[in-house]
C-alpha positions in Angstrom: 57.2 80.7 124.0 59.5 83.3 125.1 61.6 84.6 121.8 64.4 86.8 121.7 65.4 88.3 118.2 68.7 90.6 118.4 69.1 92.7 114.9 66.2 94.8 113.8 67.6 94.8 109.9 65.4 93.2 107.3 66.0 89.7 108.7 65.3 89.9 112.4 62.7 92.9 111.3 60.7 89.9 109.6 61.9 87.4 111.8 60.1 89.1 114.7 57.0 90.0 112.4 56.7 86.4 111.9 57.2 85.0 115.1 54.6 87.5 117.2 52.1 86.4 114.5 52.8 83.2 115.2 51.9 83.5 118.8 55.3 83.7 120.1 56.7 86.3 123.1 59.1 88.5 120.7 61.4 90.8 122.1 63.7 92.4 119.4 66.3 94.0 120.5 68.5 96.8 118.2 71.9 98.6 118.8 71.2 100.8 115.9 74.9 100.8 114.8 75.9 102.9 112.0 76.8 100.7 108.9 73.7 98.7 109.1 73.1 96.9 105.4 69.3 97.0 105.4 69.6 101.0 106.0 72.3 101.0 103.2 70.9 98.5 100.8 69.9 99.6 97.0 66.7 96.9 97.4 66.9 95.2 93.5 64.6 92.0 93.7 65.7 90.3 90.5 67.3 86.9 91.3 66.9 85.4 88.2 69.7 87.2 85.9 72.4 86.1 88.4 74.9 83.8 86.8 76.2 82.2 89.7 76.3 78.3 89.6 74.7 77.6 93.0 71.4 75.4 92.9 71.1 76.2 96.5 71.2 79.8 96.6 69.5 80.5 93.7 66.0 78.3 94.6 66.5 80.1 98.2 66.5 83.5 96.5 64.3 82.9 93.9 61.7 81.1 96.1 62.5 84.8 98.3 61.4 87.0 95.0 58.4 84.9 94.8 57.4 85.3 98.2 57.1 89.6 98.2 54.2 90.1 96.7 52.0 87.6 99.6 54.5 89.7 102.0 53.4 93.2 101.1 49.9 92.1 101.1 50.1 90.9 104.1 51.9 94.3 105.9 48.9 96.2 104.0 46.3 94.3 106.0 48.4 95.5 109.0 48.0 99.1 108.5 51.5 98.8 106.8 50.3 100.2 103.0 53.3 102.2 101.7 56.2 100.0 101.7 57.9 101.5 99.0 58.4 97.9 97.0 57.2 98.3 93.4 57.3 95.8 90.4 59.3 98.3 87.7 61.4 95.6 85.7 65.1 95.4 85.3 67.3 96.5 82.1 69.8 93.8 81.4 72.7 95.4 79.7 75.6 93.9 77.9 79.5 95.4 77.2 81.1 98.2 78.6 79.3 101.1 76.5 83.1 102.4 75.8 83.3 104.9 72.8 86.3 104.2 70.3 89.1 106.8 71.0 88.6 109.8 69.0 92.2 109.5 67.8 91.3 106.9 65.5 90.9 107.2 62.0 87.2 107.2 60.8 86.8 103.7 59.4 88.8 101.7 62.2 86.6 103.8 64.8 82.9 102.8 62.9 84.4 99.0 62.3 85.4 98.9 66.4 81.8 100.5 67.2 80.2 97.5 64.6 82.1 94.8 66.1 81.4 96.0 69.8 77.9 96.2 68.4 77.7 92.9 67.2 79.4 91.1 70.5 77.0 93.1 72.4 74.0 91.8 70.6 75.1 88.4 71.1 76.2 88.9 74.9 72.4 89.7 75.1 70.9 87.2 73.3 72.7 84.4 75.3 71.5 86.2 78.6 68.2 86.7 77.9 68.1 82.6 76.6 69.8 81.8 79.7 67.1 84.2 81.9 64.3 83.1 80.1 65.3 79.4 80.3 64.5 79.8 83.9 61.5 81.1 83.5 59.5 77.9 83.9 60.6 77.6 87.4 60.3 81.0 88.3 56.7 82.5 86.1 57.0 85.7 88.4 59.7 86.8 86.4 57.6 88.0 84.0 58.1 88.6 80.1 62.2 88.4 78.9 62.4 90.4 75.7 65.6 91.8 73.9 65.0 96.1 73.6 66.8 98.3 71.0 68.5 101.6 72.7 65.1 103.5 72.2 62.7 101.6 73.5 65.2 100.9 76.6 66.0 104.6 77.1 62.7 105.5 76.9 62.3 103.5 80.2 65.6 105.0 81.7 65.8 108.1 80.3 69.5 108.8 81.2 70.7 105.9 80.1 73.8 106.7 77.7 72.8 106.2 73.4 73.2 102.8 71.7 72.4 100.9 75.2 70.4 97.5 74.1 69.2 95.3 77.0 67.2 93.0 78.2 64.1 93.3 79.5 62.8 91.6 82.8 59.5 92.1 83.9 58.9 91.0 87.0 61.6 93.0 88.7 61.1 94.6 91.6 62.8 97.2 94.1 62.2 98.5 97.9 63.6 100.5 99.9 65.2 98.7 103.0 64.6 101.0 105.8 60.9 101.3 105.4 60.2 97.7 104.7 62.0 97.0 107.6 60.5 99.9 110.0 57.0 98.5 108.5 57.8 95.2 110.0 58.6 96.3 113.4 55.8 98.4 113.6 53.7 95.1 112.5 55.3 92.9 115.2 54.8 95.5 117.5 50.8 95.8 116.4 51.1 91.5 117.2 52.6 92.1 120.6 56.3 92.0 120.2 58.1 94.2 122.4 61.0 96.8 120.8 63.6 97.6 122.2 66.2 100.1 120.6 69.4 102.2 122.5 72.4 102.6 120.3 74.2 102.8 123.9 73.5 99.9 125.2 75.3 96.4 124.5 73.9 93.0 123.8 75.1 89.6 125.2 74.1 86.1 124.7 73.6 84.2 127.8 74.3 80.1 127.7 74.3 77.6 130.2 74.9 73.9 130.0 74.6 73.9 126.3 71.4 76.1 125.8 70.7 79.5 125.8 68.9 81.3 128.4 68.4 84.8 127.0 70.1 87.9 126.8 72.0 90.3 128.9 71.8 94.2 127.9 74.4 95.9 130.1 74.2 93.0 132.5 70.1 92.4 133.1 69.4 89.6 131.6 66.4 89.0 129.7 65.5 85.4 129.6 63.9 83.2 126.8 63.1 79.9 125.5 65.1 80.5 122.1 67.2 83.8 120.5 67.3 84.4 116.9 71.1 85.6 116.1 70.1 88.7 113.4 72.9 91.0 114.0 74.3 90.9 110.3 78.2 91.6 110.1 78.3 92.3 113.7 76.6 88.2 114.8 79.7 86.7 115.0 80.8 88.7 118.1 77.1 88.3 119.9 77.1 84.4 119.4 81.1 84.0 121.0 79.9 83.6 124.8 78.2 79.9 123.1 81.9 79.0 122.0 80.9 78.8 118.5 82.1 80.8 115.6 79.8 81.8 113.1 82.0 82.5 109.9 80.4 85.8 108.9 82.6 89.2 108.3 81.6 92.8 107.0 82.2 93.8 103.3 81.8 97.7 103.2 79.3 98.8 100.1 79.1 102.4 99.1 76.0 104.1 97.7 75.2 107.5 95.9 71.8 109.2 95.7 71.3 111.5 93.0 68.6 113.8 92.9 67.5 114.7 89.1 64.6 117.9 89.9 61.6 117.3 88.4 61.8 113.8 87.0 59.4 111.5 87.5 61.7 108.2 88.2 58.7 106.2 90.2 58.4 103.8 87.6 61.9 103.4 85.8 63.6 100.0 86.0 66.6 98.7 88.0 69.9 99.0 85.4 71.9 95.9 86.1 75.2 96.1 83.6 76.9 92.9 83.3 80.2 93.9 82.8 80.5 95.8 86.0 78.7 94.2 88.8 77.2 97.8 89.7 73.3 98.5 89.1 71.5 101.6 89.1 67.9 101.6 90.2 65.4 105.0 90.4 62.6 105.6 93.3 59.7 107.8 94.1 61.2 111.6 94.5 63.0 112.3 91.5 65.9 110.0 93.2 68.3 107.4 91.8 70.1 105.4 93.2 73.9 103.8 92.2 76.0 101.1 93.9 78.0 100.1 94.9 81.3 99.1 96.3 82.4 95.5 97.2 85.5 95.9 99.7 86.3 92.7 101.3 88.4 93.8 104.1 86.9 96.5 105.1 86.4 95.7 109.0 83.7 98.0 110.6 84.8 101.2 109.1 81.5 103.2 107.7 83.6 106.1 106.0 82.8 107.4 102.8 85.9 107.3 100.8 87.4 109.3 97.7 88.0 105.9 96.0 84.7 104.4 97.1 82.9 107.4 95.5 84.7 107.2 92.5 84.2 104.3 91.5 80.8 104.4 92.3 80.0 107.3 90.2 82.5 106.8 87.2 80.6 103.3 86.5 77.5 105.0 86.8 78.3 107.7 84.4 79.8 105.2 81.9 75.8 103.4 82.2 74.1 106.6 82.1 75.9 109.8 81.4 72.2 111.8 81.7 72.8 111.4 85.4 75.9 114.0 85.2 74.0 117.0 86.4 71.6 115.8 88.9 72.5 116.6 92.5 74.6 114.5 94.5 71.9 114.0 97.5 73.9 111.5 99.4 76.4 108.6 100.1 75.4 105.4 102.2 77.8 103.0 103.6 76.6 99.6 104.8 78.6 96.6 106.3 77.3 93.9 104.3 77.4 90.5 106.1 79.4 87.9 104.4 79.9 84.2 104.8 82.6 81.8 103.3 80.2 81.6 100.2 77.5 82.9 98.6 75.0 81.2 100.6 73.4 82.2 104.2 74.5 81.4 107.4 70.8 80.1 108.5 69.5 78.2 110.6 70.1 75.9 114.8 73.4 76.2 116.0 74.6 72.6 116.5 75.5 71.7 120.2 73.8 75.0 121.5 69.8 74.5 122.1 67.6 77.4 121.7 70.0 79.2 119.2 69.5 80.3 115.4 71.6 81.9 113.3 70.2 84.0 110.4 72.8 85.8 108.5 75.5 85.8 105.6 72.7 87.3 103.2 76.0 89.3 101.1 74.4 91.7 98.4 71.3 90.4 98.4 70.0 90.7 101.6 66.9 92.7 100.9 65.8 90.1 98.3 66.4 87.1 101.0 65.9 88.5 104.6 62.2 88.3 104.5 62.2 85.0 103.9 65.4 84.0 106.2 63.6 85.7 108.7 60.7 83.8 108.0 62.6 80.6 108.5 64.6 81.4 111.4 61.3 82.3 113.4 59.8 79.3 112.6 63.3 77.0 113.2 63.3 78.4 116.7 59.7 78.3 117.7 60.2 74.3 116.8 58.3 74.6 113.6 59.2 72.8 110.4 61.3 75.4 108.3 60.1 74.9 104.8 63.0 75.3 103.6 66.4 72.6 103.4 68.1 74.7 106.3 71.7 71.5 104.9 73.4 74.0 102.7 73.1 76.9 105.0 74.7 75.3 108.4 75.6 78.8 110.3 79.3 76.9 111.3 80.2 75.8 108.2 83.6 77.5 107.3 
């Protein structure tokens, strides 16, 4: 079967590593635009402390977490060994870490400390009951234990005094770019043909109600099915089947900090609740902090004043020991975003031969293995393994 895959991000990187080992004629095909996600993305794997009430989501992305560890094995027997994905745990922690004013008076500043004390202690407690009550369904988690401010600055060193968390120790983090040039390289190793030119521009071709391939710059390339992978840009490739995949581009902004001689290989992934930002640490004395939500954002990639900002002030207020590192660089990635939280995945009603495999949001480097994984088998005709109902690509 003749497959076309356009989007060489994490999903259609894995969608094509699936499909050529399944047997099917891959042909990936990649603008290379700037403001991809995957090449942006911090790459936290830790579904498990998300608080959002969606059964869906969460058994997709949990089910996603699970699934890494088989993946990586799996790239290794490819030739693939150094992925970069490492089980490190996560730091869970609670309140804002805000210091009273120093114009206080003594005994109103310790009482404020005791009582943020004490509603931090119980912030954390609920959490790690309510992460740990998932446990059951999800053993890859690992042990969920409570950590005073030594034991969890011993594991982040920078991490800012008094900081309690919770302990997850299953967590995991990669780094997007090389999982995803590792899976390209493995399809390629299966037979799947790359092709890459930021220059040139990708169509979808449709006739009577099916697709018949794609046209770069007018030569059509024909197949039996095309994978729509082109994260916030798949909306505009998918048009010429008169459908409308509901998917726009949030902008996220990302710092790398170097801190010189620091071994960080092994520190955890610093998710504070109160913020929605996370700070996470790889090989090369390098850590990483994120990031910027901006709905609205259209396909601008610039690095801005206020993006940086507020990237770095929350990460200071977490861990104040990253001050004097060295600001290495800033990443922008257009992350793409459906009408909820879940993914746009899965055949396009009325249009035969063509899946959808986006919306993936923040967490696309925990889910696009596995949506990649589903959308190859969806359009090689192969059951899914997965209840593609909540994810309709159309839905609005």
């Amino acid at each position: 079967m003749r497959l076309i895959i356009v989007g060489a991000g994490i999903t259609g990187a894995a969608c094509a590593y699936t499909a050529s080992g399944l047997g099917a004629q891959v042909t990936l095909i990649d603008a290379e635009r700037p403001g991809r996600a995957t090449a942006a993305g911090a790459g936290i794997i830790c579904p498990w402390t998300s608080a959002v009430d969606d059964p869906a989501w969460y058994d997709f992305a949990r089910t996603a977490a699970r699934e890494y560890p088989a993946l990586i094995a799996g790239l290794a027997d490819q030739g693939e060994a150094d992925v970069s994905y490492r089980r490190v745990g996560a730091l869970l922690l609670a309140g804002t870490g805000d210091h009273p004013d120093q114009a206080q008076q003594l005994d109103q500043a310790q009482q404020l400390e005791q009582a943020q004390q004490l509603e931090q202690a119980q912030q954390l407690e609920q959490a790690r009951q309510r992460i740990a009550a998932r446990r059951a369904g999800a053993p890859e988690m690992g042990e969920v234990s409570l950590l005073d401010a030594r034991q969890a600055q011993e594991l982040f060193p920078p991490l800012r005094p008094g900081a309690t968390a919770v302990h997850i120790a299953g967590a995991a983090r990669v780094d997007g770019r090389r999982l995803a040039a590792a899976l390209v390289q493995a399809a390629a190793r299966q037979g799947a043909t790359i092709r890459t030119d930021p220059a040139r521009a990708a169509m979808l071709s449709c006739r009577a109600g099916r697709v018949t391939g794609v046209s770069v710059d007018g030569d059509l390339v024909e197949a039996d099915a095309v994978v729509a992978a082109a994260g916030a840009w798949t909306a505009g490739f998918v048009e010429p089947a008169g459908v409308t995949v509901p998917v726009v581009p949030q902008r996220g902004q990302i710092v790398h900090i170097g801190l010189d001689g620091a071994d960080t290989s092994r520190w955890p992934v610093v998710l504070p609740s109160a913020t929605g930002h996370y700070l996470l640490a790889f090989d090369g004395s390098r850590v990483v902090a994120g990031a910027t939500r901006e709905v609205g954002s259209g396909y601008d990639v610039r690095v801005t004043p206020g993006g940086l900002a507020e990237v770095l002030n929350n990460a200071l207020s977490v861990a104040p020991g990253l001050s004097q590192g060295t600001l290495l660089e800033t990443r922008v990635g257009l992350r793409p975003v459906g009408p909820d939280i879940r993914p746009l995945l899965g055949p396009v009603r009325g249009v035969d031969g063509l899946v959808v495999a986006t919306g993936l949001g923040a967490t696309g480097l925990t889910m696009g293995p596995l949506a990649g994984a589903v959308a190859a088998r969806a359009a090689l005709g192969l059951p899914p393994e997965v209840d593609l109902g909540p994810f309709d690509p159309l839905r609005s």
